[in-house]
TILOMAR-846902 format. One line per field, with one value per residue (C-alpha): x, y, z; residue in three letters. Coordinates in steps of 0.02 Angstrom, whole numbers. Layout:
<fibas>
xx: X | ...;
yy: Y | ...;
zz: Z | ...;
type: ALA | ...;
</fibas>
This chain:
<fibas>
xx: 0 | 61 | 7 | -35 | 53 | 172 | 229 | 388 | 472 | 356 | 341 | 135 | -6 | -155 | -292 | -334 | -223 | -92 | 113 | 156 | 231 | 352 | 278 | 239 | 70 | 4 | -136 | -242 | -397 | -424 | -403 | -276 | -238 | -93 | -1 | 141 | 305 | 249 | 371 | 296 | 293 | 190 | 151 | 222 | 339 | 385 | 501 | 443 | 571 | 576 | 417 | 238 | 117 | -73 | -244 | -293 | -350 | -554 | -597 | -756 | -811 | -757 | -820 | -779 | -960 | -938 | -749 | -758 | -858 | -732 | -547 | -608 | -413 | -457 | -276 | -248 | -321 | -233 | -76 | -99 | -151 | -333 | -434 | -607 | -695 | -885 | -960 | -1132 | -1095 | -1166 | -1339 | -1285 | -1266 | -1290 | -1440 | -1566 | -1641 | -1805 | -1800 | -1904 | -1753 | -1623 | -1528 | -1552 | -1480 | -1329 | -1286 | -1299 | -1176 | -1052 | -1012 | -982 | -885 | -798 | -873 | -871 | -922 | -1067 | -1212 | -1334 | -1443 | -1482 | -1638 | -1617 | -1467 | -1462 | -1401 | -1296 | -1202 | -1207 | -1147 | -985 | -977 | -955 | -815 | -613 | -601 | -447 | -533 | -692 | -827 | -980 | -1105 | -1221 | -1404 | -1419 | -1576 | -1535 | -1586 | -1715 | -1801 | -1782 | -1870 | -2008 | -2041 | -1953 | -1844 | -1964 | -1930 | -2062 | -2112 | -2136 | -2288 | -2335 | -2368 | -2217 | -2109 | -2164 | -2124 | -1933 | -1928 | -1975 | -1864 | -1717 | -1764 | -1727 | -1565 | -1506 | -1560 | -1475 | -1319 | -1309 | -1195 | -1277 | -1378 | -1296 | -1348 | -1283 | -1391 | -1302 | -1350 | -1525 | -1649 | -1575 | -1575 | -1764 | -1788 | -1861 | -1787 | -1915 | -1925 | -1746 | -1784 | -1928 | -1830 | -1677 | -1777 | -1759 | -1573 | -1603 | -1651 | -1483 | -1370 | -1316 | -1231 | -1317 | -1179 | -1220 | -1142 | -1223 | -1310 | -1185 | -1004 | -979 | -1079 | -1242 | -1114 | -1176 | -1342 | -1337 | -1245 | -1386 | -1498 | -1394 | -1420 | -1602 | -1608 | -1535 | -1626 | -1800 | -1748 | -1593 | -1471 | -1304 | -1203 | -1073 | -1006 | -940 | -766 | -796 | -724 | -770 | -768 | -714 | -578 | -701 | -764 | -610 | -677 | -795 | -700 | -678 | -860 | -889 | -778 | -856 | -1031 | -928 | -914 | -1062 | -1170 | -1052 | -1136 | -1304 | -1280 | -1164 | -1069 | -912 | -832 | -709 | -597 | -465 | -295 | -300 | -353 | -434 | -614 | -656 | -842 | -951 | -922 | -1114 | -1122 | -1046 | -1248 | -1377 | -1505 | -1644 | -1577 | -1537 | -1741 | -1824 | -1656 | -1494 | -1597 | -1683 | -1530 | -1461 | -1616 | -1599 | -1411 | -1468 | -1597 | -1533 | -1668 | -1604 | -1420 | -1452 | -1545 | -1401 | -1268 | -1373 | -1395 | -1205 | -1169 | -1296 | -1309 | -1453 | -1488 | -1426 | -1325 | -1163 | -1079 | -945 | -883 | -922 | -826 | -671 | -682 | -668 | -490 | -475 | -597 | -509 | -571 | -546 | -601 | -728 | -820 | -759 | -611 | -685 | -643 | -494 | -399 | -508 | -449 | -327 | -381 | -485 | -652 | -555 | -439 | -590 | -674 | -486 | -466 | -632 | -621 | -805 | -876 | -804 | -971 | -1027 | -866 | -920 | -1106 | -1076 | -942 | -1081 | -1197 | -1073 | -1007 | -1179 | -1142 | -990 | -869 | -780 | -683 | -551 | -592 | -462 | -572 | -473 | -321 | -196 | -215 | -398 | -349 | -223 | -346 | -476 | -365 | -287 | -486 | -545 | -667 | -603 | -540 | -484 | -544 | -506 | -696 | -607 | -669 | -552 | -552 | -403 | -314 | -403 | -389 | -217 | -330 | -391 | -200 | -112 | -249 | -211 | -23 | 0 | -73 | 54 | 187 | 158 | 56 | 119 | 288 | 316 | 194 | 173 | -13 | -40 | 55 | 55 | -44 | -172 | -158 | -180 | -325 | -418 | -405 | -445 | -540 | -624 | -720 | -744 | -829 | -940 | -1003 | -1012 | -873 | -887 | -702 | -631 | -511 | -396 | -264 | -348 | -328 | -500 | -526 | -518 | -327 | -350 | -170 | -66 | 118 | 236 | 392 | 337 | 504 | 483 | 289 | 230 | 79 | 194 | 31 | 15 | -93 | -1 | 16 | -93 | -101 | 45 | 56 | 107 | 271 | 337 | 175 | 261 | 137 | -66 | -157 | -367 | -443 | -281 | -213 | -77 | -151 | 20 | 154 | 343 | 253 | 193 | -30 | -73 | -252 | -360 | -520 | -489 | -610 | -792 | -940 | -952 | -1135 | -1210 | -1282 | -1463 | -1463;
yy: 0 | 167 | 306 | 485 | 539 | 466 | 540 | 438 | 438 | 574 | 564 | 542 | 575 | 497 | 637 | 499 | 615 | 452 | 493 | 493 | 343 | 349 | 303 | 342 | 394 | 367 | 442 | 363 | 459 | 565 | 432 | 378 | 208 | 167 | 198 | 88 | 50 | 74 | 17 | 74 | 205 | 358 | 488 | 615 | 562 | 690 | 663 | 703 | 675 | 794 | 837 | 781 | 706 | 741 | 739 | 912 | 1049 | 1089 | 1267 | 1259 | 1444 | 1510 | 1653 | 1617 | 1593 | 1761 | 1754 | 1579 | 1637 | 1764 | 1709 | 1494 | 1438 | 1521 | 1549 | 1634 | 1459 | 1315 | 1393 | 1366 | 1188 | 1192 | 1077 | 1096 | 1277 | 1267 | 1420 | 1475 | 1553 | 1681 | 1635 | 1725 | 1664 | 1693 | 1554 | 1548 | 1723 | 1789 | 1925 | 2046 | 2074 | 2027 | 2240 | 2235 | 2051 | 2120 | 2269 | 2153 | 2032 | 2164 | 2208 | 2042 | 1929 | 2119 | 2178 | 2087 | 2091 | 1929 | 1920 | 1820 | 1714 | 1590 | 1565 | 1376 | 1316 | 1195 | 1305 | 1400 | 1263 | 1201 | 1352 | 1340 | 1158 | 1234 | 1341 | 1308 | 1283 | 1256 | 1188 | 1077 | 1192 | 1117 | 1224 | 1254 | 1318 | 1499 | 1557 | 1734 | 1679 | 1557 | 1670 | 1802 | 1691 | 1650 | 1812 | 1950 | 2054 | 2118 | 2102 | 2020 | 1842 | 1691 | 1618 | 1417 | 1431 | 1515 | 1409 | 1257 | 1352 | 1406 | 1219 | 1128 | 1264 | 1186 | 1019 | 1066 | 1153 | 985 | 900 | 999 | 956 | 1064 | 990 | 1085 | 1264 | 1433 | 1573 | 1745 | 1816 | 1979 | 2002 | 2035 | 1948 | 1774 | 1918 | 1919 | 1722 | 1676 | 1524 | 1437 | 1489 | 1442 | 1247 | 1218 | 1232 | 1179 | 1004 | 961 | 939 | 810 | 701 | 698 | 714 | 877 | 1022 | 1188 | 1306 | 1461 | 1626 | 1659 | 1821 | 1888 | 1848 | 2009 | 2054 | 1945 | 1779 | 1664 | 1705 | 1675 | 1503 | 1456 | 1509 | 1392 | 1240 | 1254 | 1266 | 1097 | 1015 | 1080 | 1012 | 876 | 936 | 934 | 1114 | 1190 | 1368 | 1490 | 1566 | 1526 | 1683 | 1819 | 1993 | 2128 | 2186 | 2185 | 2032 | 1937 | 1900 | 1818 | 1676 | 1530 | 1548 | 1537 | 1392 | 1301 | 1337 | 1232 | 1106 | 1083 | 1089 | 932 | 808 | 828 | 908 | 858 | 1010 | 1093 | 1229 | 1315 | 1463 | 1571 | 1590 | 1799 | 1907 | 2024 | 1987 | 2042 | 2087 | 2206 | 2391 | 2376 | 2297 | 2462 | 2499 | 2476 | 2324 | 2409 | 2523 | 2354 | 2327 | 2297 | 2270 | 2346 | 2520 | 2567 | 2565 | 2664 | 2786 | 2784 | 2851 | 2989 | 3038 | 3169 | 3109 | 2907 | 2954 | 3048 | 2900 | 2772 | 2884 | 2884 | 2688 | 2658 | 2754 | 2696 | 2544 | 2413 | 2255 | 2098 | 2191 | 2168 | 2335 | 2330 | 2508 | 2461 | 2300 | 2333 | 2521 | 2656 | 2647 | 2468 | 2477 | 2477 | 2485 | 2324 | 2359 | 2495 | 2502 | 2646 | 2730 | 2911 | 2822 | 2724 | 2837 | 2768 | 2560 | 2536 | 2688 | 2663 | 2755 | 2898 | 2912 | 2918 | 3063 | 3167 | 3146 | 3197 | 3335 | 3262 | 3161 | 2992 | 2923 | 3030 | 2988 | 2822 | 2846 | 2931 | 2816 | 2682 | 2781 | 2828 | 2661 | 2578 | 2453 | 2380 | 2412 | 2291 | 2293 | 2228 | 2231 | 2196 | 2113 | 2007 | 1918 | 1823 | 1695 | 1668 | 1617 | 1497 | 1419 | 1398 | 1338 | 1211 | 1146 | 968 | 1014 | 1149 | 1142 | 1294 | 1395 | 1568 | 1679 | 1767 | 1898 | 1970 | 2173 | 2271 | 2258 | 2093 | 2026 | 1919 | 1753 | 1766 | 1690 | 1629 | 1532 | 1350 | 1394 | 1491 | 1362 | 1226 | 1363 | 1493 | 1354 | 1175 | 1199 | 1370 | 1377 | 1169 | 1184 | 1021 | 896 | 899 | 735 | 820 | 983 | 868 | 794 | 940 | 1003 | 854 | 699 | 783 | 939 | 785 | 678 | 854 | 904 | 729 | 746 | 559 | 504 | 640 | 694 | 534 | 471 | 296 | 220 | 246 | 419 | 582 | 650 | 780 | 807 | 933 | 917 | 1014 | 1049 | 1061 | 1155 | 1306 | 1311 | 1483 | 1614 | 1777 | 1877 | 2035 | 2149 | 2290 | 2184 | 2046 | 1981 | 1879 | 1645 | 1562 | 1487 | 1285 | 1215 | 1173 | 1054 | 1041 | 917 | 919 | 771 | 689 | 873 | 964 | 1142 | 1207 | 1126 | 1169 | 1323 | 1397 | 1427 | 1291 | 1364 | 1278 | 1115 | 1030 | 1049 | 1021 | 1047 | 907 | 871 | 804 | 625 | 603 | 430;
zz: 0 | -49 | 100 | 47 | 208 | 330 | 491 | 551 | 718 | 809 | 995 | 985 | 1099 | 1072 | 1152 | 1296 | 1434 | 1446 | 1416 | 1241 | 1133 | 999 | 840 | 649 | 580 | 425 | 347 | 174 | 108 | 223 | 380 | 514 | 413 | 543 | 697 | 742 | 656 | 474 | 338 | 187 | 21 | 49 | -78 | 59 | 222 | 361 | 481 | 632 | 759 | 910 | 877 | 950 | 833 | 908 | 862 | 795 | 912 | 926 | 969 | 1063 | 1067 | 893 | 776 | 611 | 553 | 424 | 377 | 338 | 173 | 169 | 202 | 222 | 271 | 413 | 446 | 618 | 688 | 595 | 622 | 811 | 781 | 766 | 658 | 687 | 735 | 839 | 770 | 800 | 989 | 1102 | 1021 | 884 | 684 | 493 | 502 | 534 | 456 | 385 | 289 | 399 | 491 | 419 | 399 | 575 | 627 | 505 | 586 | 763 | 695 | 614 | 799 | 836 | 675 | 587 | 425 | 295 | 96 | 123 | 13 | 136 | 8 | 127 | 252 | 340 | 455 | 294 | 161 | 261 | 333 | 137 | 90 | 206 | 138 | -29 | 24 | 20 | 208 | 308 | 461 | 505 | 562 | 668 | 715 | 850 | 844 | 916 | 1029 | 956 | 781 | 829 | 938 | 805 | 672 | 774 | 858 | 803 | 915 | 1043 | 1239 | 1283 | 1340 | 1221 | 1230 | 1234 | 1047 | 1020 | 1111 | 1026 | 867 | 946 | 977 | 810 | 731 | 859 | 801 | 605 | 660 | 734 | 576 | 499 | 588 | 719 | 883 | 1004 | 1064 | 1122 | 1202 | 1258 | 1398 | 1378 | 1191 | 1112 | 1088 | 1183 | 1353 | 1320 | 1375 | 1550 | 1635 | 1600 | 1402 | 1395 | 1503 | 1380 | 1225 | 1288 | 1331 | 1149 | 1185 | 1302 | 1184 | 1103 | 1259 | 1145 | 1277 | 1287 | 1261 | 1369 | 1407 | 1565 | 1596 | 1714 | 1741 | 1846 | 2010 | 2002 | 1930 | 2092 | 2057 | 1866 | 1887 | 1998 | 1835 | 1747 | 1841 | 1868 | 1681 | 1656 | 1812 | 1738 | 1548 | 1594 | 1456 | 1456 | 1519 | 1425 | 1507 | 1366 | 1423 | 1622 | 1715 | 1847 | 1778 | 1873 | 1999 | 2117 | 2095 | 2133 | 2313 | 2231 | 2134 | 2270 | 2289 | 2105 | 2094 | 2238 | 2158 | 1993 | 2090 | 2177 | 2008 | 1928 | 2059 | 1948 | 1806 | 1638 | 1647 | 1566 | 1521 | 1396 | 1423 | 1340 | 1424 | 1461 | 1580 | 1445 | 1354 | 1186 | 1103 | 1027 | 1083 | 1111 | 1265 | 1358 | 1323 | 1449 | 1390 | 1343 | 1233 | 1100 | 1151 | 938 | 860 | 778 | 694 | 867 | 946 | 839 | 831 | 1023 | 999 | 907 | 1035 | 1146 | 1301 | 1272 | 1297 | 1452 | 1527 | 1448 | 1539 | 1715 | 1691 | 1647 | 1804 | 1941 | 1849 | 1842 | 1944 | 1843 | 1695 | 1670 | 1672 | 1564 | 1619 | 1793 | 1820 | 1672 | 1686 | 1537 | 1541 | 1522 | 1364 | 1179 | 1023 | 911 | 735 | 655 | 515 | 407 | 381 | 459 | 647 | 604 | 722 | 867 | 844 | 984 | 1094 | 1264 | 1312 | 1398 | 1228 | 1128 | 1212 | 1208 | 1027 | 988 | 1129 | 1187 | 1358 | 1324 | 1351 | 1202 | 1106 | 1131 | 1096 | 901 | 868 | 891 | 798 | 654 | 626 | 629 | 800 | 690 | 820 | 927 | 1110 | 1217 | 1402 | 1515 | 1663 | 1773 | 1878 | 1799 | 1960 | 1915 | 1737 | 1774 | 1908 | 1781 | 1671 | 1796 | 1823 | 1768 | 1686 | 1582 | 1404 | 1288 | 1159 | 1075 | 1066 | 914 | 833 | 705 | 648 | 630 | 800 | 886 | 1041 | 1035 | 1067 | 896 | 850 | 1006 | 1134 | 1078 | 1068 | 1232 | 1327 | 1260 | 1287 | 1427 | 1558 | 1508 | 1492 | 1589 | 1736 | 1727 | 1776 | 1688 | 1612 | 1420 | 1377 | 1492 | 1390 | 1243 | 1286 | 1338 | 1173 | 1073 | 1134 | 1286 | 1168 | 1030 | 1162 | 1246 | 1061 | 990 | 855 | 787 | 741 | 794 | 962 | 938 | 869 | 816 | 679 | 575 | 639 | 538 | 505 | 583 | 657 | 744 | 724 | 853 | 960 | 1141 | 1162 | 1049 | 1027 | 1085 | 1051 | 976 | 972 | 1077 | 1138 | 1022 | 890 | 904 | 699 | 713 | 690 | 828 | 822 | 831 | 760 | 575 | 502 | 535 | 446 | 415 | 362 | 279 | 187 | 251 | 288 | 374 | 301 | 341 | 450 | 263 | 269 | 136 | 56 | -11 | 31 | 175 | 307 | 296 | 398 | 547 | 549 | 709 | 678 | 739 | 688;
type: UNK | UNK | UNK | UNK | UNK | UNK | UNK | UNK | UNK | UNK | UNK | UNK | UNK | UNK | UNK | UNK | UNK | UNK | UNK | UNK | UNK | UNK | UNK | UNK | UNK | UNK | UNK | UNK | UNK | UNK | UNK | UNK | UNK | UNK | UNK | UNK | UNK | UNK | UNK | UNK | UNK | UNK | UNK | UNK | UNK | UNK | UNK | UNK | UNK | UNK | UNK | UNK | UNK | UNK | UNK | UNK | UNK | UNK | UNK | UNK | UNK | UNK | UNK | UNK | UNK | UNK | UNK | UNK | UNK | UNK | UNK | UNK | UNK | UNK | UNK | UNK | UNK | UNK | UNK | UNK | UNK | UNK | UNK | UNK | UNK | UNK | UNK | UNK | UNK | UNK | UNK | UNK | UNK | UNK | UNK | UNK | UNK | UNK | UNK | UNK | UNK | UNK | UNK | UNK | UNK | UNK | UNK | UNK | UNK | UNK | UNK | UNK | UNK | UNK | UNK | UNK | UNK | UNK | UNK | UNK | UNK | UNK | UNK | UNK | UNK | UNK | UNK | UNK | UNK | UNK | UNK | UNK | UNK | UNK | UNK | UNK | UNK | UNK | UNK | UNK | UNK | UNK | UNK | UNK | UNK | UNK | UNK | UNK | UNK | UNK | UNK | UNK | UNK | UNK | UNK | UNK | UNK | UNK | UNK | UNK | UNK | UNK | UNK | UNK | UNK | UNK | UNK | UNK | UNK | UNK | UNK | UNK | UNK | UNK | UNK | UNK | UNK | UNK | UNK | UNK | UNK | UNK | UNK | UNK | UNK | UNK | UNK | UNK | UNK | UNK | UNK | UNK | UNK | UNK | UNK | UNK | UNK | UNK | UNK | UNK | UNK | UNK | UNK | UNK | UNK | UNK | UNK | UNK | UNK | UNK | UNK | UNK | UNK | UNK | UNK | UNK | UNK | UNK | UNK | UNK | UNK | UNK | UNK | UNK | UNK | UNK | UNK | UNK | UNK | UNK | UNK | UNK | UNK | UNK | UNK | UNK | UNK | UNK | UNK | UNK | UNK | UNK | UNK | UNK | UNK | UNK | UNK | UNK | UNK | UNK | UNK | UNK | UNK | UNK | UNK | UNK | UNK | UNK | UNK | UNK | UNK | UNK | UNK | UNK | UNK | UNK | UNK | UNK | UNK | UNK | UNK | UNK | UNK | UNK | UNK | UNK | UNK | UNK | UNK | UNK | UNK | UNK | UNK | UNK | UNK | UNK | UNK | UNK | UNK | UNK | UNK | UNK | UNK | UNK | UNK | UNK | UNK | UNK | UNK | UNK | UNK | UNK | UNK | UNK | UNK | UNK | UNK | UNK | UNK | UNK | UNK | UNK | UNK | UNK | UNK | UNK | UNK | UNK | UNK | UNK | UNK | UNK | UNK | UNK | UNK | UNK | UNK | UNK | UNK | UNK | UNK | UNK | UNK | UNK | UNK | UNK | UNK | UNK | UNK | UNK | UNK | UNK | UNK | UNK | UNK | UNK | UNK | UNK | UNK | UNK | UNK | UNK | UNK | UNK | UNK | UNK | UNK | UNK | UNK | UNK | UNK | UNK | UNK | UNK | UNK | UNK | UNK | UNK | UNK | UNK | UNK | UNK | UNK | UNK | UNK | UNK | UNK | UNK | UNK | UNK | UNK | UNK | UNK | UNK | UNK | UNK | UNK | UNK | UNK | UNK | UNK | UNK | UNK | UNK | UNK | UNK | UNK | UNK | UNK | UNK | UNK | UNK | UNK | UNK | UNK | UNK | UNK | UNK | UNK | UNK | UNK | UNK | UNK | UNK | UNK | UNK | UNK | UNK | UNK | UNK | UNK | UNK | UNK | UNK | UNK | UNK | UNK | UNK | UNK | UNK | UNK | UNK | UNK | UNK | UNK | UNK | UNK | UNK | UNK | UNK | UNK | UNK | UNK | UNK | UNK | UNK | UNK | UNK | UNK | UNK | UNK | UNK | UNK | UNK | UNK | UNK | UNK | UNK | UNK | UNK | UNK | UNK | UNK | UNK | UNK | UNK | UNK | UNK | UNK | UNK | UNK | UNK | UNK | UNK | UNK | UNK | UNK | UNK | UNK | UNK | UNK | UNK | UNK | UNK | UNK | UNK | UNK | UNK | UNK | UNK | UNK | UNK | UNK | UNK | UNK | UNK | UNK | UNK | UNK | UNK | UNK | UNK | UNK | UNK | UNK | UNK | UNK | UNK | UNK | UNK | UNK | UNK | UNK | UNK | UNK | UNK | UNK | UNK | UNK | UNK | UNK | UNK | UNK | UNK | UNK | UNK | UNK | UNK | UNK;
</fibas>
């Protein structure tokens, strides 16, 4: 037999958390045909030694869902070893849509995924997730259902409750995302409409899950002062419906929160006796979203154009600048808890505020010689809610405690613009780097298999997360000596380093560190069946 790749003399790790082995790989149509001592012809051998061969890296929390129709190698993550992206987060997508709304639902995810030049033909989770299928991609992508668009569909974007009818509706609509592939159900309780769901709205359509064992992938509504009380929100959810928990980037927000955290953690704990729970996280102290959020809730109440009408009304900012600063029971207060001088600009829409990406709130209201909150508020308005942050939020101790937990794996929440949150290109990498082989939080076949078989196992990634023969070649290939996130804060666009060769489903995709474009991934479709 002639292989179409062969990895020889690699130190490998299988993804099960056990030491690694030395051993070759080798890889025929697309599958791991062999691991052992192979002595045979192969269309392409690599020598491997000094290196470790692993299964490829899955980002759990990832926001490619616009760029991959855009830029489909999706570069900035295969270079840090990631194979497969879960996109679809924060209850927040391209599908599904109905025309009705879909300027508005635009504008809300320009602030989220960066602008891009997308034509959106499509209605059903099926022809989008078709139309990534169609596209050149460097990754897998799986995607997850998200209460933002489902609610959306059903209801439009008022603040109000569902009612039975309409919940039935949110839930048959849940049903045809999963059959469509979907590996799961997000939400954002920070973000419009998903903020508009009751507990019990959210445990009645969450029940369909349950019938799959598929995670509901939730960004809780607070992460700052009310976080005990929102985690308690969580659980009862899953008691009332029985599926699986999935935290989105687990933290505690806020300097002065931090006497918080052991509680928090012990609150972790005490929901695993019950519950199917995990988490993901990224490896800074810094967050990253849309500028948005620095607004009070109810001024995103009806969608994307009356929130921007409401920034143009002179009465609405007044009452947005007396909310900001007394703030309001249950919101997360970004200014409160991160501060205005720990809030900077990601990425803006046109070039009349490109001065503004990489400044904080306080910079923003100097160089326009205005109120920062003001600053803030027309830069908003001007750039049409297609503006994204940085918020630096927390302790470096907390991280590396979170990221030391058993039931945590990583992920990167990237969103790209012009000067992105270093995560977007270094997560996978500084882990491997900074906290396995710096800080030794964890040994490296642990590292491992938090990144591969554990998140393949949580989303139900058939044939995926090992390094078996059978399973998808989906392969990372790297020197646990050198490999490092070179990213920065300041200069955050930058490949991680020591990661020379990633392999999707049997094609090289980084090969002698070089970004190899063209089809490789595909869309990993969950299996009712």
């Amino acid at each position: 037999m002639t292989y179409d790749l062969l990895l020889k003399n690699g130190m490998c790790y299988a993804g099960d958390g056990k030491e690694g082995f030395r051993a070759d790989v080798a890889v025929k149509d697309g599958k791991i045909a062999a691991v052992g001592s192979v002595q045979a012809e192969a269309r392409r051998t690599i020598d491997a030694a000094g290196l470790a061969v692993t299964p490829g890296f899955i980002d759990t929390h990832s926001h490619s869902d616009l760029v991959a129709l855009v830029e489909p190698e999706i570069a900035n993550k295969t270079t840090q070893g990631v194979t497969t992206d879960i996109i679809g987060q924060d209850g927040m997508s391209l599908a599904p849509v109905v025309p009705e709304f879909l300027s508005s639902w635009e504008k809300t995810m320009a602030g989220l995924e960066g602008q891009y030049p997308v034509d959106w033909k499509w209605r059903s989770a099926e022809d989008y997730l078709k139309r990534l299928d169609a596209m050149p991609l460097g990754p897998n992508l799986a995607y997850l259902a998200p209460t933002g668009n489902i609610r959306m569909c059903v209801m439009g974007l008022e603040n109000r409750p569902a009612t039975a009818s309409e919940i039935d509706m949110m839930k048959d609509l849940l049903e045809k995302c999963i059959g469509a592939g979907a590996v799961g159900l997000s939400t954002g309780l920070i973000y419009p409409p998903s903020n508009y769901m009751t507990e019990d709205e959210i445990a009645a359509v969450t029940s369909v899950l349950t019938k799959y064992n598929l995670p509901f992938v939730i960004h809780q509504r607070s992460e700052a002062d009310d976080i005990l009380n929102s985690m308690d929100e969580v659980f009862r959810i899953s008691r009332k419906s029985g599926c699986p928990i999935h935290f989105s980037h687990f933290k505690v927000c806020g300097m002065k929160n931090a006497h918080l955290f052991d509680a928090v953690m012990k609150k972790l704990d005490e929901g695993e006796k019950d519950i199917q729970l995990s988490f993901d996280q990224y490896p800074y102290a810094a967050g990253s979203t849309t500028f948005s959020v620095i607004l009070p809730p109810w001024a995103h109440d009806g969608g994307a154009e009356k929130c921007l009408a409401r920034l143009a009304d002179k009465d609405a900012r007044a009452r947005m600048k007396a909310d900001i600063a007394k703030g309001i029971p249950g919101w997360d207060n970004f200014v409160d808890f991160a501060g205005m001088e720990n809030i900077f600009v990601t990425f803006v829409k046109t070039p009349k505020n490109a001065d503004l990406v990489g400044k904080n709130m306080i910079e923003i209201g100097q160089i326009r010689g205005k109120d920062p909150f003001d600053a803030s508020f027309d830069l908003l308005l001007e750039e049409e809610l297609a503006v994204g942050l940085v918020d630096f939020y927390g302790l470096e101790e907390h991280v590396e405690a979170i990221i030391a937990h058993r039931l945590q794996n990583p992920c990167t929440d990237g969103i790209l613009g012009a000067r992105p949150h270093p995560r977007v290109y270094g997560s996978f990498s500084r882990i491997l780097g900074r906290y396995v082989r710096e800080r030794k939080l964890m040994t490296l076949p642990e590292a491992i298999r938090k990144m591969t078989s554990r998140p393949a196992s949580i989303f139900k990634l058939k044939e995926r997360g090992l390094l078996r023969e059978g399973y998808a070649a989906d392969i990372a290939i790297f020197d646990p000596e050198t490999v490092a996130d070179k990213a920065t804060y300041t200069d955050p666009m930058q490949y991680s380093a020591g990661i020379p060769y990633v392999v999707v489903n049997g094609r090289l995709v980084v090969d002698g560190n070089q970004v190899v474009k063209g089809k490789a991934g595909k869309v990993l479709r969950f299996d009712k069946e």
